[in-house]
C-alpha positions as CSV (number, residue, x, y, z in Angstrom):
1,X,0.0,0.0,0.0
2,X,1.0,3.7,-0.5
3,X,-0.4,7.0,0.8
4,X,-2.0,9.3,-1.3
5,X,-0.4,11.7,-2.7
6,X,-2.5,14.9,-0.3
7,X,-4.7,12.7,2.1
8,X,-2.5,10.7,4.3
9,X,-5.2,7.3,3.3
10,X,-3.7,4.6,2.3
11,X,-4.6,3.3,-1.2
12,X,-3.8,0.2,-2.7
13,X,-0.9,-0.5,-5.0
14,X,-1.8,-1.5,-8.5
15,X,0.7,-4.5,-9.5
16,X,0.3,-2.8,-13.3
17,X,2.2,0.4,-11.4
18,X,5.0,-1.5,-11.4
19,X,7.6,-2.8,-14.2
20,X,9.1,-5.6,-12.3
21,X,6.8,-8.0,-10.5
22,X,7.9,-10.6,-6.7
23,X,6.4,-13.6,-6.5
24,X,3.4,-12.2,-5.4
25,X,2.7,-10.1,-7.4
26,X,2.7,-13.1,-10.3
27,X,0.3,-14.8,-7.7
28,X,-2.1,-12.1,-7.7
29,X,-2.3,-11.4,-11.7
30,X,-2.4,-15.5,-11.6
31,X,-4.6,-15.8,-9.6
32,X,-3.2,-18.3,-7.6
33,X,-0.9,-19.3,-4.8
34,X,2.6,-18.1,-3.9
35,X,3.3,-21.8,-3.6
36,X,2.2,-22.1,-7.0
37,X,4.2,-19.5,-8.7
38,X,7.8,-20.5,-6.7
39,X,6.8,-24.1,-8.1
40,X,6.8,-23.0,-11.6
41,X,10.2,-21.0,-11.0
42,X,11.5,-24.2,-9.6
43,X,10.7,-25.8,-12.6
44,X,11.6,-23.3,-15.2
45,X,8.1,-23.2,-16.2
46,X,7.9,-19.3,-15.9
47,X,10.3,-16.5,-17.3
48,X,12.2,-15.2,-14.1
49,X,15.4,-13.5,-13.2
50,X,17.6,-14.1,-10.1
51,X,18.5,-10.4,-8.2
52,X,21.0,-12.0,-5.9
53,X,18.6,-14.6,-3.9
54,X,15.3,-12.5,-5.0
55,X,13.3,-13.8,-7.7
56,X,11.4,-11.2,-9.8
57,X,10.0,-10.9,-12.9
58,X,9.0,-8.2,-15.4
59,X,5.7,-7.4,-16.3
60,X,5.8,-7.7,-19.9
61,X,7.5,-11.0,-20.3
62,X,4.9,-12.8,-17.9
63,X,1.9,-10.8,-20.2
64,X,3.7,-12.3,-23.6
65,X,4.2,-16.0,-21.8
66,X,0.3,-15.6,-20.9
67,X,-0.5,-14.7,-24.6
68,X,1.5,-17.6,-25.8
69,X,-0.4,-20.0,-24.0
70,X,1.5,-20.0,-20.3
71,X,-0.2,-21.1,-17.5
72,X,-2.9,-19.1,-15.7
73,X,-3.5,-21.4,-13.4
């Protein structure tokens, strides 16, 4: 969540605000489970880059593996 910008009320983050996605974030546009998600980076079954031990993932490469037929769960 973030404040806005004049109120001081929290509003909530849009995942499509942002360019590179956690695991969660996959989860939510999946709409599925963390679990879920960190299985398919396990298996390579999901474009992912390593940032040190984090995995993330950028928005437009999970939106082109979902057009060509990825998993939505």
């Amino acid at each position: 969540m973030k404040f806005g910008i004049n109120t001081g009320v929290h509003t909530p983050e849009l995942i499509f605000d942002k360019l590179v996605w956690t695991v969660e974030d996959v989860a939510k546009e999946l709409k599925c489970s963390v679990r879920l998600v960190q299985k398919l980076v396990s298996r390579d079954k999901i474009p992912y880059a390593k940032v040190g031990r984090l995995v993330r993932f950028s928005r437009a490469r999970i939106q082109d593996w979902l057009k060509q037929g990825g998993s939505q769960c």
